[in-house]
N, CA, C and O of each residue as an XYZ file, in Angstrom:
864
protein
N      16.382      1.621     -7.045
C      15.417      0.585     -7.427
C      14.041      0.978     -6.906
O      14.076      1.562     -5.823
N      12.997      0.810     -7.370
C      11.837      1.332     -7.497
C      10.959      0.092     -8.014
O      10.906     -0.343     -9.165
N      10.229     -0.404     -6.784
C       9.398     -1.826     -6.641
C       7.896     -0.923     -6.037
O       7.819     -0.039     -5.184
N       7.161     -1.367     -6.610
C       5.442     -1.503     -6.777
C       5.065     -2.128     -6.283
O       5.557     -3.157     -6.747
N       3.939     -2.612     -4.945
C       3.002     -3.472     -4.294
C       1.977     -3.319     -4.387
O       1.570     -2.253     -3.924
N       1.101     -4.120     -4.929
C       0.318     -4.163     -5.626
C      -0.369     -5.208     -5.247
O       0.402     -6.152     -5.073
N      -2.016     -5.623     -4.932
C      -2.686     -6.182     -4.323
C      -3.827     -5.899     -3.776
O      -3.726     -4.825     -3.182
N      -5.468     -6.611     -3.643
C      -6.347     -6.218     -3.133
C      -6.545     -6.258     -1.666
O      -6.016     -7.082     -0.920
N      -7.269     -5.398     -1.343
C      -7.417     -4.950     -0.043
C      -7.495     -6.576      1.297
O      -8.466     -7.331      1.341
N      -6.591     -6.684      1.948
C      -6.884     -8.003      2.649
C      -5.217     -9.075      2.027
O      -4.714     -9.948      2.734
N      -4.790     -8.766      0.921
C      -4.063     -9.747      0.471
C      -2.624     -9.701      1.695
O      -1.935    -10.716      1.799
N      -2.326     -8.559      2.475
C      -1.544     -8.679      3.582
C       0.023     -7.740      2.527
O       1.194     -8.074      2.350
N      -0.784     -6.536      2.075
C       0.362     -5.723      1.206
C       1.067     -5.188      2.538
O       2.296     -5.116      2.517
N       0.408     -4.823      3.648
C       0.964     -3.812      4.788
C       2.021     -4.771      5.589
O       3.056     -4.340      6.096
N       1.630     -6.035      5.622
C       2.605     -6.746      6.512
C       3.668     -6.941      5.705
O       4.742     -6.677      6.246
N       3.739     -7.426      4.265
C       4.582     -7.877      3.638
C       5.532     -6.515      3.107
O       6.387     -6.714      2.244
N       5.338     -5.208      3.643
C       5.794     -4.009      3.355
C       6.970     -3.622      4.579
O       8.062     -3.058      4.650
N       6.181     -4.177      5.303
C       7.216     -3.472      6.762
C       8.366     -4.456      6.676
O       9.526     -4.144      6.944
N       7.883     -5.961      6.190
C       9.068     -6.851      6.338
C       9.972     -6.338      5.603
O      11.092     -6.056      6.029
N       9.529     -6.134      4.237
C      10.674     -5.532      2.957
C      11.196     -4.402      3.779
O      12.421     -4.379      3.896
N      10.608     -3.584      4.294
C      11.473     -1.936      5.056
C      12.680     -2.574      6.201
O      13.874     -2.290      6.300
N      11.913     -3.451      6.920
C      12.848     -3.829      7.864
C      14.119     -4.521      7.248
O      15.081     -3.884      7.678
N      14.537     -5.502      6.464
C      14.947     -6.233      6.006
C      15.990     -6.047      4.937
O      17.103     -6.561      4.829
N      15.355     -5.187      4.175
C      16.410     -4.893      3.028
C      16.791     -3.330      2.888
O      17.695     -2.947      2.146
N      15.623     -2.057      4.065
C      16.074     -1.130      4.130
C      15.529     -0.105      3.082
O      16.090      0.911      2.675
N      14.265     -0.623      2.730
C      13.542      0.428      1.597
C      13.246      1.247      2.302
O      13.231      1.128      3.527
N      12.918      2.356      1.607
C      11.888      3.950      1.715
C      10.622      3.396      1.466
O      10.110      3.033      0.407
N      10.070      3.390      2.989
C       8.148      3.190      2.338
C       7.632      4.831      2.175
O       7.595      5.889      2.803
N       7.119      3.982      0.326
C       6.319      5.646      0.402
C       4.761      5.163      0.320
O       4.242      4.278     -0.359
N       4.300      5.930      1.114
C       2.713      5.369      1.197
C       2.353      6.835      0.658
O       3.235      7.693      0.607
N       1.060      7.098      0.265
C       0.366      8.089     -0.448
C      -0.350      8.741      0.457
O      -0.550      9.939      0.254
N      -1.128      7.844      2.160
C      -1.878      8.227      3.106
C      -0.033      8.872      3.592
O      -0.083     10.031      3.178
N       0.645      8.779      3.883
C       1.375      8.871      4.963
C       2.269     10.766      4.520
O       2.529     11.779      5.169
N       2.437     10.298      3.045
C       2.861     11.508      2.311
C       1.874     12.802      2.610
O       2.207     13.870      3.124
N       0.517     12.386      2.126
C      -0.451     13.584      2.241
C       0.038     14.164      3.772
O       0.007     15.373      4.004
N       0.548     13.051      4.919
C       0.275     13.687      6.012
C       1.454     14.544      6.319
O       1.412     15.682      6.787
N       2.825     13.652      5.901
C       3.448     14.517      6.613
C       3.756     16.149      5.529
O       4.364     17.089      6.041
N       3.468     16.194      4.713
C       3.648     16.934      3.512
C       2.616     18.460      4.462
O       2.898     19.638      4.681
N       1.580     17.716      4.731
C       0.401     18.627      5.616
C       1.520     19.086      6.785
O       2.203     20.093      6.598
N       1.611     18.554      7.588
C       2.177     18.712      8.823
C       3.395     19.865      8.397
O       3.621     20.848      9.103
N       3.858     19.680      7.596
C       5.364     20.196      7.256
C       5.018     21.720      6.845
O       5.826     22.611      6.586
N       3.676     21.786      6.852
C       3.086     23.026      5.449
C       3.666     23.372      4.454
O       3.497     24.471      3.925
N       4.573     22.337      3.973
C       5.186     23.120      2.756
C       4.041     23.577      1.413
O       2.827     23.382      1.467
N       4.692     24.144      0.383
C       3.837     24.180     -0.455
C       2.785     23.296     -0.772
O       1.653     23.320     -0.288
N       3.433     22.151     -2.007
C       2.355     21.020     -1.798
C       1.712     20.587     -0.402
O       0.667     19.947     -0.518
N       2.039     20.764      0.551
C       1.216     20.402      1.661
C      -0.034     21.386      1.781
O      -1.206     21.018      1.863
N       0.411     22.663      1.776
C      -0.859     23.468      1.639
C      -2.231     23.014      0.359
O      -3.399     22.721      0.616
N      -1.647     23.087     -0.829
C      -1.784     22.222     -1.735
C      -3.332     21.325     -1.222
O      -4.544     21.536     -1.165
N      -2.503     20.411     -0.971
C      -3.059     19.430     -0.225
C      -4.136     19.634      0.657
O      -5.167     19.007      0.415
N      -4.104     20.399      1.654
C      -4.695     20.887      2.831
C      -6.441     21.360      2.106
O      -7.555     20.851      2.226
N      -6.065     22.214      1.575
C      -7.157     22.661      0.621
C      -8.178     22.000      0.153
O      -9.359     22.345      0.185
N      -7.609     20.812     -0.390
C      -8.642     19.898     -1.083
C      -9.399     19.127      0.248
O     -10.529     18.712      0.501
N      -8.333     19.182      0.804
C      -8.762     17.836      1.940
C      -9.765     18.662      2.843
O     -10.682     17.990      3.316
N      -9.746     19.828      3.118
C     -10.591     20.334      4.076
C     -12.022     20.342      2.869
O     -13.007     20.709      3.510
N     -12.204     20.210      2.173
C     -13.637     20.866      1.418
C     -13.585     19.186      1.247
O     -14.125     18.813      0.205
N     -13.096     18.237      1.989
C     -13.984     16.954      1.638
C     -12.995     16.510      0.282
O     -12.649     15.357      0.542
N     -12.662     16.728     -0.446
C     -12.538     16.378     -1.931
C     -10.831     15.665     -2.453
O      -9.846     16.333     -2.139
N     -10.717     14.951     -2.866
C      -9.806     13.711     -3.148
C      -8.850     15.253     -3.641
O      -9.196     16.357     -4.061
N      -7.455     14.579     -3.308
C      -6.064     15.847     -4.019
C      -5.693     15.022     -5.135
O      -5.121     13.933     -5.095
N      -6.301     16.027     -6.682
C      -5.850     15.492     -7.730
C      -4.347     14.624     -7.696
O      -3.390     14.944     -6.991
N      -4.399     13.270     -8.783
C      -3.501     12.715     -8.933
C      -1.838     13.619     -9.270
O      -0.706     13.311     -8.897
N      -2.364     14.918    -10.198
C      -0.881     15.131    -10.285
C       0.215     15.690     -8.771
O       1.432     15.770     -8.597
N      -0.724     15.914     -8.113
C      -0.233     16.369     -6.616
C       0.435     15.212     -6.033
O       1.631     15.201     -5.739
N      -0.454     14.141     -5.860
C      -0.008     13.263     -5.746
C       1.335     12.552     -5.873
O       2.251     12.370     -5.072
N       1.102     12.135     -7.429
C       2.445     11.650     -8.018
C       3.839     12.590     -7.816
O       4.981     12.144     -7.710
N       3.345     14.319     -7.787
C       4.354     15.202     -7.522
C       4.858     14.461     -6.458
O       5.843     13.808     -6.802
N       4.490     14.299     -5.093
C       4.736     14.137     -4.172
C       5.653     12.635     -4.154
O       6.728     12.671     -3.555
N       5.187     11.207     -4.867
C       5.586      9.990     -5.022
C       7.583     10.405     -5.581
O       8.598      9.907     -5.095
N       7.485     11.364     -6.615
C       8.679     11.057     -7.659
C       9.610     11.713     -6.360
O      10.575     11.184     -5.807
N       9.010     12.986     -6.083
C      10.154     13.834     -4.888
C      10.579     12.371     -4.150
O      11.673     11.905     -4.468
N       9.775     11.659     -3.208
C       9.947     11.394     -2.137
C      10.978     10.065     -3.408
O      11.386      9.262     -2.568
N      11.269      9.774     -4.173
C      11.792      8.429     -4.238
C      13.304      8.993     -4.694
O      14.051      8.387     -5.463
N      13.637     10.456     -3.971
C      15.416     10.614     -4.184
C      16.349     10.405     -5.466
O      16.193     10.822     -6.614
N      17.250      9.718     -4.974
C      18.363      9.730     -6.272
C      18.374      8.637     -7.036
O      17.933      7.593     -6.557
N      18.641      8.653     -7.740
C      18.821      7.322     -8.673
C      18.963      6.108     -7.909
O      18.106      5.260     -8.161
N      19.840      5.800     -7.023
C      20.785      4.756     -6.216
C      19.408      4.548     -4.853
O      19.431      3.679     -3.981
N      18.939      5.006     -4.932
C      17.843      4.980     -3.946
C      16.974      3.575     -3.624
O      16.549      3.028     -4.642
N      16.658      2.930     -2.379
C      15.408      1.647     -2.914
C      14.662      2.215     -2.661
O      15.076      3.126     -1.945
N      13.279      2.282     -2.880
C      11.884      2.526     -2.899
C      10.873      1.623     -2.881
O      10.659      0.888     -3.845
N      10.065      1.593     -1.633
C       8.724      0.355     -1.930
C       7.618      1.823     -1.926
O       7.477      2.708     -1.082
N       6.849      1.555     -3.481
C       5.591      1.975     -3.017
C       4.765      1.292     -3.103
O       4.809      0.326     -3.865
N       3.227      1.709     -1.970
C       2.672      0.388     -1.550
C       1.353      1.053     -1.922
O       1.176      2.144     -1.380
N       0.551      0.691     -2.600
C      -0.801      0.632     -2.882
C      -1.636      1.405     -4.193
O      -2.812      1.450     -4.555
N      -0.054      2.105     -4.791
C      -0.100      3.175     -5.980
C       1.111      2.458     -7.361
O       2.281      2.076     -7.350
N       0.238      2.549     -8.211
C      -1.298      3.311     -8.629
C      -2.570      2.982     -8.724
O      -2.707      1.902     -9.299
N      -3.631      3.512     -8.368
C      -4.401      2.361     -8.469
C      -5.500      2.597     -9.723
O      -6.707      2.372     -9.629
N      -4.939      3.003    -10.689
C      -6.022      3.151    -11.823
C      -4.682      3.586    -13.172
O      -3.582      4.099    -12.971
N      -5.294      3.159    -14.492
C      -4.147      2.997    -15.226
C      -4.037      4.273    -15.606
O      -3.011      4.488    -16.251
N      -5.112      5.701    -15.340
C      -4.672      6.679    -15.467
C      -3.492      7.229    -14.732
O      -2.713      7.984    -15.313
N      -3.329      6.903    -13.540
C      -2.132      7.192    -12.572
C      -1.118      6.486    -12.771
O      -0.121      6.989    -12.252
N      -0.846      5.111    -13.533
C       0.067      4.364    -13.792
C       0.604      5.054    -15.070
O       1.813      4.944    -15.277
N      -0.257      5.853    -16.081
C       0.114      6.051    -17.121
C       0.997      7.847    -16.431
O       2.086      8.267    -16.823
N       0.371      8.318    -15.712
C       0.850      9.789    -15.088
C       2.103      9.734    -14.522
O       2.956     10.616    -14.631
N       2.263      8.263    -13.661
C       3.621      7.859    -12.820
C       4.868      7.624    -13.864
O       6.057      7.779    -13.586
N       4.556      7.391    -14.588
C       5.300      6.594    -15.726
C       6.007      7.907    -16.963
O       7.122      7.978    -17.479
N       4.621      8.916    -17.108
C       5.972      9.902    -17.413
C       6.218     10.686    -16.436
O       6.290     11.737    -17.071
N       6.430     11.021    -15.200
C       6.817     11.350    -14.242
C       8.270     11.188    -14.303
O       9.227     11.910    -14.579
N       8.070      9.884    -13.917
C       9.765      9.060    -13.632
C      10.461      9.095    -15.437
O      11.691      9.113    -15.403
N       9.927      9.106    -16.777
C      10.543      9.066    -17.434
C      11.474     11.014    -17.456
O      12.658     11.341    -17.375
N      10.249     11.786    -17.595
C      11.000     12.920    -17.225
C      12.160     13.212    -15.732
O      12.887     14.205    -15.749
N      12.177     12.653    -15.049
C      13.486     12.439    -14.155
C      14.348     11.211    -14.225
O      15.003     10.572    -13.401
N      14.114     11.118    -15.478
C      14.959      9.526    -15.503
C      14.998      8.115    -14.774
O      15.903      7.282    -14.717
N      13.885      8.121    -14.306
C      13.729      6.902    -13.446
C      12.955      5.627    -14.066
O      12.908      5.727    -15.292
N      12.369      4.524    -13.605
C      12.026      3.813    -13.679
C      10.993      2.869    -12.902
O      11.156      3.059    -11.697
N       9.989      1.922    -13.140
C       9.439      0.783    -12.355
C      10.431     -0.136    -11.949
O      10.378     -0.603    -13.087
N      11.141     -0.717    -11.492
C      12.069     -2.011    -11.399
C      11.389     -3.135    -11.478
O      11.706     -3.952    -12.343
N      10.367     -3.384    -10.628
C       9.498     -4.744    -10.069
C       8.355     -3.778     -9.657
O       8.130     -2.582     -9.470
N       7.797     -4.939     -9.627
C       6.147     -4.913     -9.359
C       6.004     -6.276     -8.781
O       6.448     -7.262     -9.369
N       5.483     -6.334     -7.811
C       5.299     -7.416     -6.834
C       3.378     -7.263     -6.656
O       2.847     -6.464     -5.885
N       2.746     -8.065     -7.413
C       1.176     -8.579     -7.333
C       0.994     -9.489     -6.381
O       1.503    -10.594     -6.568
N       0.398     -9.297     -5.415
C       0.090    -10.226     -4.259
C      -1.601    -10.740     -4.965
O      -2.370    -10.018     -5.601
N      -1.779    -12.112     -4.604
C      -3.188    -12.056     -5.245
C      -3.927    -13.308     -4.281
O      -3.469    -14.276     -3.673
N      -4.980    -12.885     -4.432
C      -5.951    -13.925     -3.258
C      -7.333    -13.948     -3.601
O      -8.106    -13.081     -4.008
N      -7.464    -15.294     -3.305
C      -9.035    -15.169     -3.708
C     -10.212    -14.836     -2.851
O     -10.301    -15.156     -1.666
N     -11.262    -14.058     -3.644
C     -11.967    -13.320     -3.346
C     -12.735    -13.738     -1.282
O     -13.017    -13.047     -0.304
N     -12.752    -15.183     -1.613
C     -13.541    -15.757     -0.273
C     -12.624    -15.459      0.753
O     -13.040    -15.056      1.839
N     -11.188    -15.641      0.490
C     -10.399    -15.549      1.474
C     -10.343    -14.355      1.667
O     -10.096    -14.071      2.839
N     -10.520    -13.215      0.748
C      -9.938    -11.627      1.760
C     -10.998    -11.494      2.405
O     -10.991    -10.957      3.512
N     -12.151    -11.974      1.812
C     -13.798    -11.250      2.691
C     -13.692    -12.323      4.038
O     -14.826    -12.318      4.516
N     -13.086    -12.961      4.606
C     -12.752    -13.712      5.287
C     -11.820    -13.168      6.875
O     -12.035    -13.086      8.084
N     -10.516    -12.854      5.707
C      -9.865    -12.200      6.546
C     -10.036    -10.378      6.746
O      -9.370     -9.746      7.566
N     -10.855     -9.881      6.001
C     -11.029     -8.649      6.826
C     -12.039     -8.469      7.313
O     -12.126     -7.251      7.470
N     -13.416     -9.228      7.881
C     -14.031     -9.393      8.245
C     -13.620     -9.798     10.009
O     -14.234     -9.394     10.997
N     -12.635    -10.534      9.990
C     -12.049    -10.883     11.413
C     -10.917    -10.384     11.626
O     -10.072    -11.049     12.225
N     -10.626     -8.991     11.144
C      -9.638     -8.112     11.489
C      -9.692     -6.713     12.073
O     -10.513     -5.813     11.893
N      -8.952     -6.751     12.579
C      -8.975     -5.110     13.470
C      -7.920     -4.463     13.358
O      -7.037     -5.260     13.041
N      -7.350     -2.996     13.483
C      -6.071     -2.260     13.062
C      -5.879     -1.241     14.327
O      -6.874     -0.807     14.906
N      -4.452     -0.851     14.762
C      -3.594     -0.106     15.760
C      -4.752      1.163     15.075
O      -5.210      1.298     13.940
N      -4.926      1.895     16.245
C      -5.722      3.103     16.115
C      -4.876      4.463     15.909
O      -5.264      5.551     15.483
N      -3.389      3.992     16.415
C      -2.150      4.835     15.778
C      -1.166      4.743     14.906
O      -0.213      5.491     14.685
N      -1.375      4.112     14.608
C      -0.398      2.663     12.897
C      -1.218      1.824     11.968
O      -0.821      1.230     10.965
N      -2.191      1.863     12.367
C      -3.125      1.156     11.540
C      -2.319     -0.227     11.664
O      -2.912     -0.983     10.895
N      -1.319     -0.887     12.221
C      -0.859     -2.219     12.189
C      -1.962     -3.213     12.189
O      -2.688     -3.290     13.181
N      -2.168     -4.061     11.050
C      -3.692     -4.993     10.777
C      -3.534     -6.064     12.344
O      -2.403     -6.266     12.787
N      -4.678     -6.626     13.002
C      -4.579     -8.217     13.735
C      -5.720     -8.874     13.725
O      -6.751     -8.370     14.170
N      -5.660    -10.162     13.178
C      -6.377    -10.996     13.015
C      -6.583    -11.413     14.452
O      -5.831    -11.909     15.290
N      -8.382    -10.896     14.459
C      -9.058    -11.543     15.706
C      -9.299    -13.023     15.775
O      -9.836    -13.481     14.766
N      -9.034    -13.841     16.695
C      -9.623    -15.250     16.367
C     -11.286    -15.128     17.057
O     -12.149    -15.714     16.403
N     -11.702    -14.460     18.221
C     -12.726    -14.388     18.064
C     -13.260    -12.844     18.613
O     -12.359    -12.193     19.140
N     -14.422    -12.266     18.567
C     -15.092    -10.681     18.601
C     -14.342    -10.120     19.605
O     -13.443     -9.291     19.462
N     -14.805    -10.673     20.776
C     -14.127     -9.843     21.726
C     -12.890     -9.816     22.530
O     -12.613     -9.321     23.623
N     -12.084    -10.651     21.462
C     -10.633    -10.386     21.451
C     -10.247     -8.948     21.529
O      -9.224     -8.691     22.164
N     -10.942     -7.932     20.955
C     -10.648     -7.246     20.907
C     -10.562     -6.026     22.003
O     -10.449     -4.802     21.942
N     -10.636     -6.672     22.679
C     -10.855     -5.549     24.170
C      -9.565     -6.206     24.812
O      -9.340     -5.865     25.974
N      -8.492     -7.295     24.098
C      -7.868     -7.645     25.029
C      -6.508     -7.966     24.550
O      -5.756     -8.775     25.094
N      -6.188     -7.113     23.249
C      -4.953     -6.752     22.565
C      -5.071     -5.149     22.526
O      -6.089     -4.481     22.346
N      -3.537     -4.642     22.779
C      -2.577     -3.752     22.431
C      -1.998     -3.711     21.744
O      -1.635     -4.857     21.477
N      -1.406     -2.768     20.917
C      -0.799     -2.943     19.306
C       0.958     -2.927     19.931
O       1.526     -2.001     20.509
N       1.418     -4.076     19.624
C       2.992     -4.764     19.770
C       4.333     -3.418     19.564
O       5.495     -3.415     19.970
N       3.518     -2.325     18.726
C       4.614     -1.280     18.381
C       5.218     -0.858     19.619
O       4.400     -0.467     20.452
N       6.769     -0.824     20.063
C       6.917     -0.154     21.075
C       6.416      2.064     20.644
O       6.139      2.927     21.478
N       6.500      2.197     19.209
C       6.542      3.482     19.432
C       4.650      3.895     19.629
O       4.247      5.053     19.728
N       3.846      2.810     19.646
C       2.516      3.075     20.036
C       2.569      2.737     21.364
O       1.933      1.706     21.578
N       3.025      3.155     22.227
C       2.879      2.801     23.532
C       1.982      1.928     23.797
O       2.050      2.073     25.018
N       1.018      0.963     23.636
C       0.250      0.190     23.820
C      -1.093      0.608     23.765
O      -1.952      0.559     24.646
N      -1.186      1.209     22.107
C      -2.224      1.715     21.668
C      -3.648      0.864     21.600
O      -3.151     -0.241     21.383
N      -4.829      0.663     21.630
C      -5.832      0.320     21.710
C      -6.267     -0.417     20.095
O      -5.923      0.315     19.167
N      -6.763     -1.360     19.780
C      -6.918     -1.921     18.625
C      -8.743     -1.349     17.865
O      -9.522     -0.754     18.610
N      -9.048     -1.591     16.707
C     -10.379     -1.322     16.325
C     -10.370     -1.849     15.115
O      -9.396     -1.821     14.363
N     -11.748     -2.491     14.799
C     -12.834     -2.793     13.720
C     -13.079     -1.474     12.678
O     -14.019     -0.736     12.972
N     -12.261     -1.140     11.453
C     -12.607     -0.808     10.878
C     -13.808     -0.435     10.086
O     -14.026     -1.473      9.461
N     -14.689      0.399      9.749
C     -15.737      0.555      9.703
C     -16.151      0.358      8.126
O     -17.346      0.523      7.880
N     -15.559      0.128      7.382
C     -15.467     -0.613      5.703
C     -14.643     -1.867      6.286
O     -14.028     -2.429      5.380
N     -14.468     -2.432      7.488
C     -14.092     -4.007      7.357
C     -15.699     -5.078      7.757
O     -15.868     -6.147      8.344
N     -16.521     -4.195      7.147
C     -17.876     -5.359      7.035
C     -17.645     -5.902      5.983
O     -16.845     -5.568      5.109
N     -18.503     -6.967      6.033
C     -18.697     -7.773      4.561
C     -19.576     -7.177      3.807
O     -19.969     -8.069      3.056
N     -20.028     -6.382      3.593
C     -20.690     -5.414      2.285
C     -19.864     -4.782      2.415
O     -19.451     -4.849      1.258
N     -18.866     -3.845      3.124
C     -18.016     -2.764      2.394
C     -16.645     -3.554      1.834
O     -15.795     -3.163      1.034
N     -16.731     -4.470      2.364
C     -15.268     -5.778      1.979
C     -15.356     -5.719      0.524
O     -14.615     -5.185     -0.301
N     -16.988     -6.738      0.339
C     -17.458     -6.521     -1.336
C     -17.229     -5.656     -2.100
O     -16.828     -5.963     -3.222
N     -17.368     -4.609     -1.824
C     -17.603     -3.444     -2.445
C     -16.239     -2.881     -2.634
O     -15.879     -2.358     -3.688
N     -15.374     -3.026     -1.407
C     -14.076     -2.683     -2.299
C     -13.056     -3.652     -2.739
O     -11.897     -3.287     -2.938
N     -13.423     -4.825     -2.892
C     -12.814     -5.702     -3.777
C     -13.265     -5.761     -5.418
O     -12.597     -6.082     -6.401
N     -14.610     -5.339     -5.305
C     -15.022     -5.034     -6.857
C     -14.658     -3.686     -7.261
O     -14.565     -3.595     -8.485
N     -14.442     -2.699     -6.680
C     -13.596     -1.783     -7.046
C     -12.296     -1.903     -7.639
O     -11.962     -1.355     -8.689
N     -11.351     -2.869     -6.706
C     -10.103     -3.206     -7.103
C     -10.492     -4.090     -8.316
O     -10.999     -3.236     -9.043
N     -10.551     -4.898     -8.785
C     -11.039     -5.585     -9.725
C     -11.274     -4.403    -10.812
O     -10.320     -3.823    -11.329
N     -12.403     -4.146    -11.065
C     -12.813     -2.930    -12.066
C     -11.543     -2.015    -12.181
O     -10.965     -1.969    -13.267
N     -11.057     -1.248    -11.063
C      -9.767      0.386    -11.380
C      -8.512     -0.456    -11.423
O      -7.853     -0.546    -12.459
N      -8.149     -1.129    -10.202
C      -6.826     -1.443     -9.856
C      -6.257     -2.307    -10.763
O      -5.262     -1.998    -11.418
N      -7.230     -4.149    -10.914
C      -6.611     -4.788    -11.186
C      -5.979     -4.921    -12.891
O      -5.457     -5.982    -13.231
N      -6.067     -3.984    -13.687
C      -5.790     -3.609    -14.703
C      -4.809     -2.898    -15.006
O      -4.307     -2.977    -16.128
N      -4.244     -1.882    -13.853
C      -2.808     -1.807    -13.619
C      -1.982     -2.663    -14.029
O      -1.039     -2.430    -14.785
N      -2.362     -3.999    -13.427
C      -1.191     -5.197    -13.472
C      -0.916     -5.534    -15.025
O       0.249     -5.623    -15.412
N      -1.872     -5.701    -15.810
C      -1.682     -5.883    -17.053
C      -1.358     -4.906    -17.790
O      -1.048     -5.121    -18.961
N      -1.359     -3.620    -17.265
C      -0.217     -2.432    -17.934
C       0.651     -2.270    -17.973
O       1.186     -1.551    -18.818
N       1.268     -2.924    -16.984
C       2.981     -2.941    -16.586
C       3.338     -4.855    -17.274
O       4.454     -5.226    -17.635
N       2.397     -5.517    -17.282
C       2.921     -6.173    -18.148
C       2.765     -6.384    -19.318
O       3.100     -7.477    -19.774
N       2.248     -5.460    -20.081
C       1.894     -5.250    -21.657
C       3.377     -4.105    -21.645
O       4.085     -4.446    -22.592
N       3.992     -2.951    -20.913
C       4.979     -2.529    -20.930
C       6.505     -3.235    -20.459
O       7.601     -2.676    -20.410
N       6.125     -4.772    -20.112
C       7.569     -5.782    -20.175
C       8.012     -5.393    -18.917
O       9.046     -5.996    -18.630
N       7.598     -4.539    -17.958
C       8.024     -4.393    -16.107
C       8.494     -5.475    -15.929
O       8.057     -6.448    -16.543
N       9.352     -5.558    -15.174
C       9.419     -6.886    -14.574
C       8.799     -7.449    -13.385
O       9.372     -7.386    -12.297
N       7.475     -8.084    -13.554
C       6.044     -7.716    -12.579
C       5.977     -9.278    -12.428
O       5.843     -9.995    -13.420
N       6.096     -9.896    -10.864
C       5.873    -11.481    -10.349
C       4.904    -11.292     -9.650
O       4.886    -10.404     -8.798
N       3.706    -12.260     -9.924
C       2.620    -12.786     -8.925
C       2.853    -13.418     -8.098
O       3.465    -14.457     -8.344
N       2.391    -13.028     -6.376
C       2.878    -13.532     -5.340
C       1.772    -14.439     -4.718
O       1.035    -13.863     -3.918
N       1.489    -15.991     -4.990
C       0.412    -16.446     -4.118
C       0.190    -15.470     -2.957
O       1.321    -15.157     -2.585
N      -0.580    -14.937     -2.320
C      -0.603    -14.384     -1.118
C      -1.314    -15.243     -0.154
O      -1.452    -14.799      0.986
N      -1.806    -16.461     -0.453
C      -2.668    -17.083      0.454
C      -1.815    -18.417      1.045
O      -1.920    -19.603      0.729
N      -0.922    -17.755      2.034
C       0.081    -19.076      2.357
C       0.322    -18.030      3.733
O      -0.190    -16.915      3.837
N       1.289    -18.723      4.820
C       1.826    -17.720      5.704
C       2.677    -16.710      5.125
O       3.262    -16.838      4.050
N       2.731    -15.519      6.016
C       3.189    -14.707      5.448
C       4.948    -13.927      5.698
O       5.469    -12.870      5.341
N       5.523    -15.460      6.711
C       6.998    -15.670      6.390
C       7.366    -16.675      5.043
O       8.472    -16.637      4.505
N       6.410    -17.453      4.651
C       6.595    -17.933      3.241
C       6.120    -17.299      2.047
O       6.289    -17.900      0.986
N       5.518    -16.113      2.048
C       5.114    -15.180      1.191
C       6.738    -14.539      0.734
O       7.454    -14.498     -0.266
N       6.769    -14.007      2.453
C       8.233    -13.320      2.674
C       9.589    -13.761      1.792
O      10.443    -13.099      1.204
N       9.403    -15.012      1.960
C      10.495    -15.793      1.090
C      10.905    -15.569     -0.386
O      11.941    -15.205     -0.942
N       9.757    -15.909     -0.763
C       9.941    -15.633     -2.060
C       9.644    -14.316     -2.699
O       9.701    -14.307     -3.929
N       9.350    -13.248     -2.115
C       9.262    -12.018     -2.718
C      10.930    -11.425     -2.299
O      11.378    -10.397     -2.806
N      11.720    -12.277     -1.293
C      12.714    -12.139     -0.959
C      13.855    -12.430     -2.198
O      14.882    -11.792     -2.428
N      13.400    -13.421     -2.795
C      14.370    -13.865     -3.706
C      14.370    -13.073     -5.093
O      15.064    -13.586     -5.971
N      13.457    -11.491     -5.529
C      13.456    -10.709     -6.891
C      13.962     -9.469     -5.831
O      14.278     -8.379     -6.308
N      14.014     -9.698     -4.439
C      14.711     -8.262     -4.126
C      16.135     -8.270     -3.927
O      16.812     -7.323     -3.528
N      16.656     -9.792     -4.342
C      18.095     -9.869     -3.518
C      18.742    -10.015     -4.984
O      19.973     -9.994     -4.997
N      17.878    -10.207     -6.618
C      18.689    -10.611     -7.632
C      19.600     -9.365     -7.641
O      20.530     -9.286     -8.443
């Protein structure tokens, strides 16, 4: 099974990802996490990879997706990927990917929130400097006085993202809007089986009900 998360920056895709991993036992494939360990590993595509990334310059999508179809195994496999695709050229690239290995989208899970609320919440957020794990500051200099909860971050140090201002917030929510959010209506002009998830509620009641299309 092969489920899609899908959502603008702030809607809480990362929290509602680890719950699904913990819980039901998916493969998170993230696209940041692939480039890395793919690098680390030097395999081919990692070299690949390496290349582009040292001269500054984005690793074409088909590298990419190479990398997405490997990592999602055998048929019988679950799979969450979380933040891909984000433009309908890559949705259209993913799509014969998996048709040439016989695979499929299963679900698509759209988290969606309105615009005031993400510039809201990533504006008063900070992330693990070794997990990127998101935490909502209640006020600035909270932040000198949390450690990130991971036992495998040993009690890593927290930080203010430097695109979590409110002009770079803007700026990449109108991005998503313009590339991303048009994805969603590709997979449902292709009949996916794709549910919109209020995202603006807590996010053990988010949990709930994205719980109930992973357990049909």
């Amino acid at each position: 099974m092969n489920v899609i998360l899908l959502g603008p920056p702030g809607a809480g895709k990362g929290t509602q990802a680890r719950k699904i991993v913990d819980s039901y036992d998916y493969e998170y494939i993230s696209t940041g996490d692939m480039l890395r360990k793919e690098v680390q590993s030097e395999s081919e595509l990692g070299q690949i990879a390496k290349s582009y990334m040292n001269n500054g310059d984005l690793v074409p999508d088909k590298y990419i997706i190479e990398m997405i179809v490997t990592s999602l195994g055998d048929l019988d496999s679950k799979n969450l990927i979380d933040g891909f695709p984000r433009n309908i050229s890559q949705a259209e690239s993913l799509d014969k990917k998996l048709i040439e290995n016989k695979q499929e989208i299963s679900l698509v899970l759209h988290m969606y929130v309105e615009d005031k609320e993400l510039i809201s919440r990533l504006s008063n957020r900070a992330v693990c400097v070794s997990c990127q794990t998101p935490y909502k500051l209640k006020f600035p200099d909270e932040i000198n006085e949390i450690t990130c909860i991971n036992s495998y971050c040993d009690n890593s140090s927290i930080k203010i993202r430097e695109d979590d201002n409110p002009e770079s917030v803007a700026r990449r929510i109108s991005v998503y809007k313009e590339d991303t959010f048009p994805v969603v209506n590709y997979y449902k002009d292709l009949d996916v089986n794709l549910v919109d998830i209020n995202a603006h509620r807590p996010e053990d009641e988010i949990f709930q009900e994205i719980s109930k299309f992973l357990e049909v």
